[in-house]
VOPAGU-2260 file (C-alpha; in pm, 1 decimal, decimal comma):
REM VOPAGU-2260
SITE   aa  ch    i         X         Y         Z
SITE  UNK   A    0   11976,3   10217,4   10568,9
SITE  UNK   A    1   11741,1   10465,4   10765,3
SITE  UNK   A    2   11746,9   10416,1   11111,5
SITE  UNK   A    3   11463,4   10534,5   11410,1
SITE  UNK   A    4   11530,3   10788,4   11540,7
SITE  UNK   A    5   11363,9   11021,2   11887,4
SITE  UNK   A    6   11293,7   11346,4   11800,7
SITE  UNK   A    7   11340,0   11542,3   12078,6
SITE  UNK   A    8   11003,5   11775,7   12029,2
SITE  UNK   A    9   10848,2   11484,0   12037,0
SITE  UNK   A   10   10524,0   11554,7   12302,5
SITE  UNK   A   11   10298,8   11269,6   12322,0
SITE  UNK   A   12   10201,1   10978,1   12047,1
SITE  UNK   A   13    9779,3   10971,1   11982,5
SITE  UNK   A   14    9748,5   10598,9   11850,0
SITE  UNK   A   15    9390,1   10568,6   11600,1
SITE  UNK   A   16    9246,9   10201,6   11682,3
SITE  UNK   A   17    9011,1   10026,2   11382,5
SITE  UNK   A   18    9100,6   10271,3   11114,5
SITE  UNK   A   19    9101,4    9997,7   10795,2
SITE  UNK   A   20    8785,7    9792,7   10720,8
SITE  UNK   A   21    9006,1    9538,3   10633,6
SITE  UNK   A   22    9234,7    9474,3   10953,6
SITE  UNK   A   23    8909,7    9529,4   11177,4
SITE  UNK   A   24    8804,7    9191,4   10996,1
SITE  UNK   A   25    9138,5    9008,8   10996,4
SITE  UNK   A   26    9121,4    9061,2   11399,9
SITE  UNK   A   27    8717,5    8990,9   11452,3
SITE  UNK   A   28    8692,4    9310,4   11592,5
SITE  UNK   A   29    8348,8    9505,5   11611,6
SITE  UNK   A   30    8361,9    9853,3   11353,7
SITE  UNK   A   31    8301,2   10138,6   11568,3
SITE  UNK   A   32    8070,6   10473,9   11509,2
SITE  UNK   A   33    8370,5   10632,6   11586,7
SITE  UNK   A   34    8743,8   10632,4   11606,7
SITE  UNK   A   35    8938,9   10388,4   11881,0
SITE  UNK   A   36    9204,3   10620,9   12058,6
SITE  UNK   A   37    9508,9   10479,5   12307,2
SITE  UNK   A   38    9787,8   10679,2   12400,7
SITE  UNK   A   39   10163,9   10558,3   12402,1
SITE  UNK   A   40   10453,0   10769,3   12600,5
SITE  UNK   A   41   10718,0   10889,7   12461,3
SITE  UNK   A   42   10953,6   10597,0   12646,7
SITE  UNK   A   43   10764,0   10392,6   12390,2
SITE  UNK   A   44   10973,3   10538,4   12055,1
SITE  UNK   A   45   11227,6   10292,3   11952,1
SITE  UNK   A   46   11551,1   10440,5   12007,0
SITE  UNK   A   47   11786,0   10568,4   11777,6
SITE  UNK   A   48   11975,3   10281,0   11610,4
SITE  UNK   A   49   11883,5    9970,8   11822,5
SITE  UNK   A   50   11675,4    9718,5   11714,6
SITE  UNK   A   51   11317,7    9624,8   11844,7
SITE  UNK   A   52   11391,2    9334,4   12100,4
SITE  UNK   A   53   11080,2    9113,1   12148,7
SITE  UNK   A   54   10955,6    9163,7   12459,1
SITE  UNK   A   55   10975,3    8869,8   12756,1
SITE  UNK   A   56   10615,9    8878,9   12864,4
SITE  UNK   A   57   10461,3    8793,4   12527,9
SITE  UNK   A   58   10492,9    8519,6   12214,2
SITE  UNK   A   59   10298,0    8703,7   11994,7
SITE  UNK   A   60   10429,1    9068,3   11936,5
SITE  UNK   A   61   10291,3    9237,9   11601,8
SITE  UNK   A   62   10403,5    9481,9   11354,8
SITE  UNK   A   63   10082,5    9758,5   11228,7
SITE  UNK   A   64   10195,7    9971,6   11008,7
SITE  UNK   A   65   10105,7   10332,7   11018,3
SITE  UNK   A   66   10099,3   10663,1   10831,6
SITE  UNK   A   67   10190,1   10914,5   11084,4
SITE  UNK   A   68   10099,4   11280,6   11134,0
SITE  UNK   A   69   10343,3   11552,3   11320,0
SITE  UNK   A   70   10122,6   11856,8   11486,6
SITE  UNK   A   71   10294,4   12182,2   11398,6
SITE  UNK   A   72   10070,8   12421,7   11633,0
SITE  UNK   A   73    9870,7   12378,0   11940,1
SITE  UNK   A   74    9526,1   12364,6   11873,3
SITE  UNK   A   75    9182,8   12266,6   12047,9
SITE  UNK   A   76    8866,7   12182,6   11920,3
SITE  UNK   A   77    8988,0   12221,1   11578,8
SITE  UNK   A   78    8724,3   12236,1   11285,1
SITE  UNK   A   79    8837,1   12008,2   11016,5
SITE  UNK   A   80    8785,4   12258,7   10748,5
SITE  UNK   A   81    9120,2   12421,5   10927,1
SITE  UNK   A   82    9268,1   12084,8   11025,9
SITE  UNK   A   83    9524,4   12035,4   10761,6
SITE  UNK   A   84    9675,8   12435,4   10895,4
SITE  UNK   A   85    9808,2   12173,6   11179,6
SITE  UNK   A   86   10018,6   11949,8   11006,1
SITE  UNK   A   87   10335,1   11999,3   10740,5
SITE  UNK   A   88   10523,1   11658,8   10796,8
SITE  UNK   A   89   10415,4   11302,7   10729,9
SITE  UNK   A   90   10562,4   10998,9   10813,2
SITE  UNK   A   91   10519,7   10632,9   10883,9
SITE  UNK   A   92   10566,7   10411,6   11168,4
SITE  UNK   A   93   10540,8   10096,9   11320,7
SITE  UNK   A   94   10258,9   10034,3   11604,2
SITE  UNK   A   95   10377,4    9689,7   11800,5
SITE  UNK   A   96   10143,2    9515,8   12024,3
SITE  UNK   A   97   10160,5    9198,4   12205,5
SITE  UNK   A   98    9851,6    9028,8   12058,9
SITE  UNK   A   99    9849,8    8784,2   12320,2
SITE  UNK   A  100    9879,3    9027,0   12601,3
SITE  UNK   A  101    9575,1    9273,2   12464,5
SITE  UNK   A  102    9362,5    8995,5   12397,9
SITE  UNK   A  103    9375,5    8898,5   12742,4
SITE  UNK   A  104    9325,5    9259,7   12886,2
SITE  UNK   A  105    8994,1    9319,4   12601,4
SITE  UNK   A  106    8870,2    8948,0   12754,9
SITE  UNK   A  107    8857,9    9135,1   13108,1
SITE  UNK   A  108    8775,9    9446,9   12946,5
SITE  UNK   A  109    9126,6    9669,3   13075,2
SITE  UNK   A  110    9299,4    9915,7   12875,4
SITE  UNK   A  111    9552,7    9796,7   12614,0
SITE  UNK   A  112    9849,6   10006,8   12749,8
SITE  UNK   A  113   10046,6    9731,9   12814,4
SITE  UNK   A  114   10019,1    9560,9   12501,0
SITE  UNK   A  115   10066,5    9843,5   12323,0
SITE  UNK   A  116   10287,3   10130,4   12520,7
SITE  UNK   A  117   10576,0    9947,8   12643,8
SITE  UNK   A  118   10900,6   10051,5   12586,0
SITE  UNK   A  119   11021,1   10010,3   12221,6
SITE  UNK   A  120   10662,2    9959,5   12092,0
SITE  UNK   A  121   10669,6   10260,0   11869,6
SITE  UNK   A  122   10890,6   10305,1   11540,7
SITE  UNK   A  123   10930,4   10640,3   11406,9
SITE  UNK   A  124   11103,3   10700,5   11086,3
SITE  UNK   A  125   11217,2   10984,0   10893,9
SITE  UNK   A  126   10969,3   11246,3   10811,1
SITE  UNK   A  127   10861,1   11424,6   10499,9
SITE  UNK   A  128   10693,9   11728,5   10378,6
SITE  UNK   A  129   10358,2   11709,7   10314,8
SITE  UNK   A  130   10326,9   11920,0    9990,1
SITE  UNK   A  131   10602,9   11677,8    9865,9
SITE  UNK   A  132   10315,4   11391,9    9852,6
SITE  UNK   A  133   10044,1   11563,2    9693,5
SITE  UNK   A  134    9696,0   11450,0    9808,3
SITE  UNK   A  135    9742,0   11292,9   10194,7
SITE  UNK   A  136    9425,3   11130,7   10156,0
SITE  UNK   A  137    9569,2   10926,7    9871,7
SITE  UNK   A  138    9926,2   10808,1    9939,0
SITE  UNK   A  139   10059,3   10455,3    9899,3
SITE  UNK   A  140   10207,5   10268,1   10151,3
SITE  UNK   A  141   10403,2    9975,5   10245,5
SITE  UNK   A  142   10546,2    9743,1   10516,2
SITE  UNK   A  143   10838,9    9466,4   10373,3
SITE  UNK   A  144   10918,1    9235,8   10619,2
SITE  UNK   A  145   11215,7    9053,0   10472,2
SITE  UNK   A  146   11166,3    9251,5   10149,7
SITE  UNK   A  147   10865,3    9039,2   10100,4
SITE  UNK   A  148   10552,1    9283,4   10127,9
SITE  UNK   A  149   10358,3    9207,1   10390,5
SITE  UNK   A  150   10118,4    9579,6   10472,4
SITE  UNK   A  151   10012,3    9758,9   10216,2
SITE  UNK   A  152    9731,6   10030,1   10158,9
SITE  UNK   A  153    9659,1   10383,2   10027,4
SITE  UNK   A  154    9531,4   10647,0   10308,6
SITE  UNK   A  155    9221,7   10670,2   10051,3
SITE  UNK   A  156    9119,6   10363,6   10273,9
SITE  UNK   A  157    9130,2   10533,8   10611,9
SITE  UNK   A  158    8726,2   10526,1   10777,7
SITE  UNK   A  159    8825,9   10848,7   10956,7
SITE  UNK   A  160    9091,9   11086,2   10743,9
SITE  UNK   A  161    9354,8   11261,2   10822,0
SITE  UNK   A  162    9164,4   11575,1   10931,4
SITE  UNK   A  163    8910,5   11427,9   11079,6
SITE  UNK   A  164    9157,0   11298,7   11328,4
SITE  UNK   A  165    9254,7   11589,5   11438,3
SITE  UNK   A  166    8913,5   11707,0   11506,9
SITE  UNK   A  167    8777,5   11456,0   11655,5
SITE  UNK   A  168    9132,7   11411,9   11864,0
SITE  UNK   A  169    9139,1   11755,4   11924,1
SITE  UNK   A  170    8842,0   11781,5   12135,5
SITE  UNK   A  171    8960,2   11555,8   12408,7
SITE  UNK   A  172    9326,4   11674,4   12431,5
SITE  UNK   A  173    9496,0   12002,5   12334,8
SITE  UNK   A  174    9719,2   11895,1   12041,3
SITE  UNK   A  175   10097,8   12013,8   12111,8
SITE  UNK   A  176   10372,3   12138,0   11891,4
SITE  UNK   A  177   10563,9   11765,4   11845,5
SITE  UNK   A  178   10287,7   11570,4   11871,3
SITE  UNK   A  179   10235,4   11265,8   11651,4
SITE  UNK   A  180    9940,4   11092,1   11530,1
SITE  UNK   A  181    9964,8   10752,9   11470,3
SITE  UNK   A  182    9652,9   10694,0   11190,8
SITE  UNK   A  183    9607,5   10319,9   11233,2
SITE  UNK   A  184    9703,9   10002,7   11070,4
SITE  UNK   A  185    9561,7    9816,3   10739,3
SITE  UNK   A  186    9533,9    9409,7   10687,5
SITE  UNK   A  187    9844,1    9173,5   10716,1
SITE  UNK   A  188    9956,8    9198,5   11026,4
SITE  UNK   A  189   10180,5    8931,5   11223,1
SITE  UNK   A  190   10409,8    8814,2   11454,9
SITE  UNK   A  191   10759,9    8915,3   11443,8
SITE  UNK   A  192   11052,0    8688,3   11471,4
SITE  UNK   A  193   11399,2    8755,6   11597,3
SITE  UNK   A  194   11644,8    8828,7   11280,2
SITE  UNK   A  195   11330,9    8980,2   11076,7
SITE  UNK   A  196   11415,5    9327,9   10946,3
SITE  UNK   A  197   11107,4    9575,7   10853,5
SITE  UNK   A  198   11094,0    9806,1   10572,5
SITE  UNK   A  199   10862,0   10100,3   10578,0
SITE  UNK   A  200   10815,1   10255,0   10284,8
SITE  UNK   A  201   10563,6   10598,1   10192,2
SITE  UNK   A  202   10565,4   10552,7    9801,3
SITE  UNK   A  203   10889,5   10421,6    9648,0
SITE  UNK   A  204   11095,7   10629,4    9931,2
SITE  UNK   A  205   11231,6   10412,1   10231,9
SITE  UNK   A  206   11154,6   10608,1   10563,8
SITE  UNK   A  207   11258,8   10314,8   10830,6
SITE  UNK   A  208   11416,8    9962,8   10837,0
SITE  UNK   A  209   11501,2    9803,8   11159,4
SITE  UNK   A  210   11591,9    9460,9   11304,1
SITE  UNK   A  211   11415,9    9238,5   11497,7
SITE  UNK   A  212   11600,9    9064,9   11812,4
């Protein structure tokens, strides 16, 4: 079994909001002209080897899947055309957010920080080289919660790809040597439950599995 683990070059987590036609309409949300960016710190990553304990101040705390993205070079205003120069290693994550909690702060119209960037509310899992994948705007991906499938989607589905993350990222904050891009979530999402384990999986290879508490 894989575990999460903290890298420690790890600089700052870039979170991409309303990436996947299809979980903007399981949530009702409104599909934006362009992409929804958050921020987590890095006291957010799950640490190595503990599980993800369900936070007090919410009853609703779900998993989002996520392809993520490591930055290999600091760059600004990067073109897209060069975009891919910035990246080597792919992975995939888990975004939690307490539903309840960030539906109440988008009712008053507050950020989503605490719904999203507490501590624990990131999974990282193992990483892998991009050339190993082929095509990163066509890789298949999965999230088994109880080794029943719950996520899945190919990054072909993305409304902003890869690259044109990092451009459009790039032109609000210098993107640092450790950074990681979390590319947003497809359908399925839903609450977790203590004694669930998750499964991430980038094609048939396993890159996470944690316990819920």
């Amino acid at each position: 079994m894989f575990e999460c683990v903290v890298n420690n070059d790890i600089m700052k987590l870039i979170c991409i909001g309303r990436n996947y036609t299809d979980h903007i309409a399981e949530l009702h949300s409104e599909r934006t002209t362009e992409p929804v960016v958050f921020m987590k710190p890095d006291t957010s990553i799950l640490l190595k080897k503990q599980p993800f304990f369900i936070p007090d101040f919410s009853n609703n705390v779900h998993h989002e899947v996520e392809v993520l993205v490591k930055i290999n070079r600091v760059g600004k205003h990067i073109d897209k055309k060069f975009a891919h120069k910035y990246y080597d290693q792919i992975g995939l994550g888990i975004d939690f957010t307490a539903r309840d909690l960030q539906e109440q702060l988008k009712e008053k119209g507050l950020p989503w920080e605490k719904a999203k960037a507490f501590d624990g509310a990131a999974v990282i899992g193992d990483w892998l080289d991009k050339g190993t994948l082929g095509d990163p705007n066509d890789i298949d991906f999965r999230l088994e919660k109880n080794t029943t499938i719950v996520q899945q989607a190919n990054t072909k589905m993305m409304l902003w790809k890869i690259d044109e993350l990092i451009e459009y990222v790039s032109k609000y904050f210098t993107l640092k040597i450790g950074d990681v891009i979390f590319t947003g979530t497809p359908a399925g999402v839903s609450s977790v439950k203590d004694g669930d384990i998750l499964t991430g999986f980038i094609k048939n290879e396993q890159l996470f599995s944690i316990r819920v508490k």
